[in-house]
Kinemage of the C-alpha trace (Angstrom):
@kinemage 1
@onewidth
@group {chain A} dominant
@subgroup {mainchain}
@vectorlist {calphas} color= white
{ca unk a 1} P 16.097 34.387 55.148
{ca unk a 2} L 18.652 33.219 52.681
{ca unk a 3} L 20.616 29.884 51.484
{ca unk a 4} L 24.098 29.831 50.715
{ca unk a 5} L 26.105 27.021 48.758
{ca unk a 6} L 29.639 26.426 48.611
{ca unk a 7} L 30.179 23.828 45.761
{ca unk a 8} L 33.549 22.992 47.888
{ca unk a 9} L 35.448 23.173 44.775
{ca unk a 10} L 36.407 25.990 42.231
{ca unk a 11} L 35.687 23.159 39.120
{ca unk a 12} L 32.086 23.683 39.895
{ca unk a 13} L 29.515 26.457 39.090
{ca unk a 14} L 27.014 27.703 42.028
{ca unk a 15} L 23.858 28.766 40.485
{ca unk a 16} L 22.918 31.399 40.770
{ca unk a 17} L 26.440 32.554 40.739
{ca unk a 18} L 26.453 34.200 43.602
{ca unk a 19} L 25.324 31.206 45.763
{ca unk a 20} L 22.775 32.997 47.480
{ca unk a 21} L 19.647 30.915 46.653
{ca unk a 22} L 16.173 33.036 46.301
{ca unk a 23} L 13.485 32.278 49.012
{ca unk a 24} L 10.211 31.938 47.011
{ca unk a 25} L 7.266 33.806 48.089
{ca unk a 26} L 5.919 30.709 49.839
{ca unk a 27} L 9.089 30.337 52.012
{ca unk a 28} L 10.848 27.660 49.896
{ca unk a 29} L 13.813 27.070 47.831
{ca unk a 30} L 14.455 26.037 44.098
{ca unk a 31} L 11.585 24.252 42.357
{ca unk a 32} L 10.384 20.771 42.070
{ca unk a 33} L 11.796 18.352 39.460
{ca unk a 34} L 9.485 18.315 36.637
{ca unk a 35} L 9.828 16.498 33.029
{ca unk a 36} L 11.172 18.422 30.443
{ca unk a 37} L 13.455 21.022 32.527
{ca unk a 38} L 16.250 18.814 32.188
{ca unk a 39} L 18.039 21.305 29.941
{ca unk a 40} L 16.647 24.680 31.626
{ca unk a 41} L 19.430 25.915 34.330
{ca unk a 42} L 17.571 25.423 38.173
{ca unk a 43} L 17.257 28.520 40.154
{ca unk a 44} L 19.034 26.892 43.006
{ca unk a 45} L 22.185 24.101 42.581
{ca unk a 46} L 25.445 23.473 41.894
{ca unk a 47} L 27.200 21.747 38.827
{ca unk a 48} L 30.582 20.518 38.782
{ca unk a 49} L 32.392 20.557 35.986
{ca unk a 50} L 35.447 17.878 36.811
{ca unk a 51} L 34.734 14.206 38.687
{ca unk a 52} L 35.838 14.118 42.083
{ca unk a 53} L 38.285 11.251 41.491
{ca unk a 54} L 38.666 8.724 44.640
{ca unk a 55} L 37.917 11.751 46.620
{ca unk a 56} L 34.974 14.303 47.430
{ca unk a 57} L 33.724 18.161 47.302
{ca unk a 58} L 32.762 18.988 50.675
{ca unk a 59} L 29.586 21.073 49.927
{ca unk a 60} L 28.717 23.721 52.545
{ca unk a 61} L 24.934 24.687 52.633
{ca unk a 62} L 24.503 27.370 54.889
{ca unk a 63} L 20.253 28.609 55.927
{ca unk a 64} L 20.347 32.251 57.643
{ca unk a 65} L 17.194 34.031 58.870
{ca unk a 66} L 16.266 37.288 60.778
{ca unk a 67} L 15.352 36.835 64.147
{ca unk a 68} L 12.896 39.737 66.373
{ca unk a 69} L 11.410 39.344 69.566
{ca unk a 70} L 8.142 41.192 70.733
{ca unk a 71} L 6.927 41.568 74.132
{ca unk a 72} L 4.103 43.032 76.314
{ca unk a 73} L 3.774 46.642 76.367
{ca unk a 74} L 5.272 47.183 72.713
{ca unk a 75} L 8.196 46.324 73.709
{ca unk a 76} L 10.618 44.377 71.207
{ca unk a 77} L 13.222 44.400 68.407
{ca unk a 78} L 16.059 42.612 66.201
{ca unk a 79} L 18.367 39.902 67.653
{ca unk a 80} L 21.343 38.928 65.427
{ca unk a 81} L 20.871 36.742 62.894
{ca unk a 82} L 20.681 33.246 63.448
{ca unk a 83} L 22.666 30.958 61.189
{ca unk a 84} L 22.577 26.832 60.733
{ca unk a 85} L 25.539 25.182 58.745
{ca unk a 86} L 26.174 21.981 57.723
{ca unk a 87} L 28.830 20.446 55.164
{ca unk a 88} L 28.198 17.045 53.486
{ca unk a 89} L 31.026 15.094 50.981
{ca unk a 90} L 29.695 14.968 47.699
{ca unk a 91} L 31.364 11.923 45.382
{ca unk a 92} L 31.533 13.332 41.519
{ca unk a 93} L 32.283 9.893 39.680
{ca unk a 94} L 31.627 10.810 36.358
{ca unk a 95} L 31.573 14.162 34.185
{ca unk a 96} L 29.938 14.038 30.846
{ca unk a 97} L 30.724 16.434 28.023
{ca unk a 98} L 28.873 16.666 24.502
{ca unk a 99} L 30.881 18.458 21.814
{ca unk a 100} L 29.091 19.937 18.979
């Protein structure tokens, strides 16, 4: 199983880079928010680096698993992978920057 993220913009950064998001060992994805993480980078996200004016990123999030069958007799085996997709307009109004 896997999650892909498409920012929908190259003024953003997918972490990890790659945009393939790591699947936990309990089946989930990223970690919850917790105090004092606010300046550790999350496993799983997006930042953009530029506000999205009067318009919007279209962010793509895309969830892929494996799919197998298994019948009677020991009969069975892979299926293509099965893929859900969805895209959602994400509204950047402000960027903040802090120069040292």
């Amino acid at each position: 199983m896997s999650l892909h993220i498409d920012p929908g913009t190259q003024g953003a950064e997918s972490l990890p880079a790659s945009g393939e998001c790591v699947i936990n060992d309990d089946g989930s994805i990223g970690e919850p928010y917790a105090r004092g993480k606010a300046e550790l980078t999350p496993p799983c996200g997006v930042r953009y680096l530029r506000s999205s004016g009067d318009d919007s990123y279209a962010l793509k999030a895309t969830l892929t698993w494996e799919i197998t069958w298994e019948g009677a007799g020991g009969t069975g085996g892979g299926l293509p992978d099965g893929a859900f997709a969805t895209t959602t307009e994400v509204q950047v109004q402000e960027y903040q920057a802090v120069n040292r």
